[in-house]
N, C-alpha and C positions, 0 to 999 in steps of 0.2 A: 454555568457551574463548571469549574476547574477540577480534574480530577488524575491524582500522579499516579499511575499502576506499577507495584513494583516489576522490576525485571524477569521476564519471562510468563510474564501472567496474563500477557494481554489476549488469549483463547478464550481462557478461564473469565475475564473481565468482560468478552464480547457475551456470554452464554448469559452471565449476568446481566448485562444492559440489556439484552432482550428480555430478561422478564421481567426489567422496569418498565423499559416503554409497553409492554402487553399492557403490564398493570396499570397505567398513569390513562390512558385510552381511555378508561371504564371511569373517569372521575369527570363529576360536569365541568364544562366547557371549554375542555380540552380542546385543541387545535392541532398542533404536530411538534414534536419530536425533530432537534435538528441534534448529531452523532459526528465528530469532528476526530478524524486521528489524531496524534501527535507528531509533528514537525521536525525533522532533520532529528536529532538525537535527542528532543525532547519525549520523554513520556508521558505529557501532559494530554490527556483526553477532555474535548469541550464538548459540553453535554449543553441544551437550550429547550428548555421549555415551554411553550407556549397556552396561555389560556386566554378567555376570552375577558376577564374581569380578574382584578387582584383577590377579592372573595376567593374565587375560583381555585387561582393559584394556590393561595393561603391553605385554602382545604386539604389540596395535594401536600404540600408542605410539610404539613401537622399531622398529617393523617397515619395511623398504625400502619399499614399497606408501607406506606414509603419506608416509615421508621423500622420495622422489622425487614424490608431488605437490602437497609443501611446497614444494618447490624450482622444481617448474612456474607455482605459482600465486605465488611471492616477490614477481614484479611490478605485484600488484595492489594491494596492501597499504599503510599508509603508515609503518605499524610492523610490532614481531615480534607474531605473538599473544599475549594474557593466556591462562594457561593454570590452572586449579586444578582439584584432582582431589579431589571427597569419595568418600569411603567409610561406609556403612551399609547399611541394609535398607531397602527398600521395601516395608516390608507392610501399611503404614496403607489404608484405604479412603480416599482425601480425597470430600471432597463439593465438586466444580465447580460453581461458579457464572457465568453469562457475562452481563454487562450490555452492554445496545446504549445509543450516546446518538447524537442525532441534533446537529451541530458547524454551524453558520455556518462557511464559510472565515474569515471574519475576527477568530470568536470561537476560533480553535486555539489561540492561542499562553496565552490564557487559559485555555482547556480543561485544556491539559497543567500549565499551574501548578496547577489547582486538583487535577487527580487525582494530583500528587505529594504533595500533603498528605493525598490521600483513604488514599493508599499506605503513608503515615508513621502515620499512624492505625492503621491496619487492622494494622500489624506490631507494636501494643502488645496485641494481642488474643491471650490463650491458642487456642494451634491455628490462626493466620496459619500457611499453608505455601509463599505465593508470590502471584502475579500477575502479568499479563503486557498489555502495551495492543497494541489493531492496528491501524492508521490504515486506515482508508474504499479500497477497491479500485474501481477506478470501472469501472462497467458490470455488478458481480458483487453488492461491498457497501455502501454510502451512509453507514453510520453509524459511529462508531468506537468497536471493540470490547473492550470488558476483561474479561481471563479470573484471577480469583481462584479459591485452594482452602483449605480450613480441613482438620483432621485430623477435623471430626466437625461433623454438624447442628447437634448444639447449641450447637458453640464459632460454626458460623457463626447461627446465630438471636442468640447475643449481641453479634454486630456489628450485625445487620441493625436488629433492635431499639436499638440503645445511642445514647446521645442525642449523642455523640460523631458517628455518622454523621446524625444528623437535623441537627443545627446544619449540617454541613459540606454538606448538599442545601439547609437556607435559606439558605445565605451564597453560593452562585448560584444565582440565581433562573435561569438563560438554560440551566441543565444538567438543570432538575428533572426535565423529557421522558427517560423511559429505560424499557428494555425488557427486565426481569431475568426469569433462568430456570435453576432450578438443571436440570443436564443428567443426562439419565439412557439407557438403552442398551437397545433391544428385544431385543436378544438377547446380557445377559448377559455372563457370562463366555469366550462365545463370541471373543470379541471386545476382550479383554483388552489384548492386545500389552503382557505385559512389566509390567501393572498399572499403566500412565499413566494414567489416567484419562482425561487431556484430549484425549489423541489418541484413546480408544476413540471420546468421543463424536462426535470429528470426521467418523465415517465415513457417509456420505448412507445412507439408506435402500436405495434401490435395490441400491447394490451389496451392502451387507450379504446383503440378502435372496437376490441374487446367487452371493454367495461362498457363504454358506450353502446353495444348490443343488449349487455345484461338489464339498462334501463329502459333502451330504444322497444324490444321486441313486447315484454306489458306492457308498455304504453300503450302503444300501436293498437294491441290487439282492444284493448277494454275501449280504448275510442273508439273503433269500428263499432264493435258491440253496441255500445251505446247510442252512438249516432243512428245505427241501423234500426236500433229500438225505438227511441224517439223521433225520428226522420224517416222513415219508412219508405218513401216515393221523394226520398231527394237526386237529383241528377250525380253522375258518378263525379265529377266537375268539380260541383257544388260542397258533397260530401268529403272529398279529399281533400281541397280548400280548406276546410274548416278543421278538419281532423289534421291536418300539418299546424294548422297556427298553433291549435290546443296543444299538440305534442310536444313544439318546439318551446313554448313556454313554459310546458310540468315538467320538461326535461331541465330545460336550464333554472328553475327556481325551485323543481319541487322533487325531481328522480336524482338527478343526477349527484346533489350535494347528498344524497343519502349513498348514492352506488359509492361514490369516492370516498368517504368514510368508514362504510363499508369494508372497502377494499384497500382502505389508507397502506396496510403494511406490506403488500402486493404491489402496487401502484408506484411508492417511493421505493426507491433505490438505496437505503440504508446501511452504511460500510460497516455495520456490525452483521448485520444477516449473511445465513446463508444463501446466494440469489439462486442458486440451481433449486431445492430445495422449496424455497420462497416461491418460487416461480411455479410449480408443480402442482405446490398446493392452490396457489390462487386462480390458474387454468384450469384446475378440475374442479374449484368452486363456483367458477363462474359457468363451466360446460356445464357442471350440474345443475345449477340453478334453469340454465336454460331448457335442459333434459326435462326437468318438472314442469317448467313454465309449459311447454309445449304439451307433453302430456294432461295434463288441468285443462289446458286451453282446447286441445282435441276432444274432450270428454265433456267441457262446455258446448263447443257448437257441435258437437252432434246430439247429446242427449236433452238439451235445451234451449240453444238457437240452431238456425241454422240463418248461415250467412248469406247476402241476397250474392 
């Protein structure tokens, strides 16, 4: 979905896209929310919705929720939205790639010529699957970002390698400074959301590790428990053996797609949020959560197990 904000409104427009994407969350089979600025002196904002079934989508679509905050936000706009709807599968792995280049303010307008032909390029390449550019955030990021994905390493090693892209790094010399990284995820499939790729990696470490405590630490506990119940004289060995396989499995198929969902609008990195803000609330919900888990759990094994 293409959407033009008139001039001077794009505050007022972010305040709004967050209560669409709150709202669209709460509709079945939702998946995620992709939020796209606009481009060199474009005002064009791309907005992408993801469901897990056209039904689905449809629902969101049609649904009063949508249509009455269509009609709240009408006066931001300078047109009606471009709207198109694909349908397919997402089950490719892509492989992200994110290049930093460092821009003179005066060489942008040059910059963005040149990475529109880097773009026109890159889309004759078996296994081009997108791209996306992010201008310089100031205070946060300094250089400006492009996020490309190929359907496979090796379709991207034939760009990276192809003389097509070396010509197009000698023909500006002023761009050659850049700082490529294909992106990858300490923790997996953990951390999927829905098989984006580019929002898995987006999520900081910290929280990761984070979120992964808020499912890690119930786990943990209800399998000891439980083991200790029905295993009563198992060797210490024995009983952790088993209690890691079981963990490691309800984590990755059955906690963890809950904690990430959960914590979707914490987790991703969304250039309409506020992230200080964003960030505050989802570390005192996840401390808190832990605060209680812990309390319950002190108030289980002392008042009715105690642990061997």
């Amino acid at each position: 979905m293409g959407q033009r904000v008139k001039h001077g409104g794009a505050r007022d427009f972010e305040h709004w896209q967050d209560r669409v994407n709150s709202a669209v969350t709460t509709f079945p089979g939702f998946l995620a929310t992709e939020v796209t600025p606009p481009v060199g002196e474009s005002r064009e904002w791309s907005i992408v919705y993801r469901f897990d079934c056209v039904e689905h989508l449809e629902a969101w679509l049609g649904s009063t929720v949508r249509n009455r905050l269509l009609d709240e936000g009408a006066d931001l706009f300078e047109a009606p939205a471009s709207q198109q709807v694909l349908v397919g599968e997402r089950d490719e792995q892509l492989v992200t790639v994110v290049i930093s280049h460092p821009v003179m303010p005066e060489h942008e307008q040059q910059f963005l010529d040149w990475q529109d032909q880097v773009t026109a390029a890159e889309r004759k390449f078996t296994g081009f699957r997108g791209s996306q550019l992010f201008r310089p955030v100031p205070g946060v990021q300094q250089d400006w970002t492009v996020v490309y994905r190929f359907a496979s390493e090796a379709d991207l090693n034939r760009w990276l390698e192809s003389p097509e892209r070396a010509e197009l790094l000698i023909q500006e010399e002023l761009f050659k400074d850049y700082q490529l990284n294909t992106v990858a995820n300490s923790f997996g499939s953990w951390f999927s959301f829905g098989g984006d790729a580019e929002i898995a990696v987006s999520t900081p470490a910290w929280k990761s590790a984070l979120s992964v405590l808020v499912g890690l630490y119930p786990t943990v506990v209800l399998l000891t428990l439980a083991i200790s119940k029905l295993w009563p004289n198992a060797e210490l060995w024995a009983s952790l053996l088993v209690g890691n396989v079981l963990s490691v499995g309800l984590l990755t198929w059955v906690v963890m797609p809950i904690v990430t969902r959960a914590l979707r609008f914490w987790l991703v990195e969304a250039p309409t949020r506020s992230h200080a803000r964003v960030d505050r609330i989802g570390a005192l919900m996840s401390i808190g959560f832990l605060t209680v888990a812990a309390l319950v759990f002190w108030l289980a094994t002392t008042q009715i197990w105690t642990l061997p």
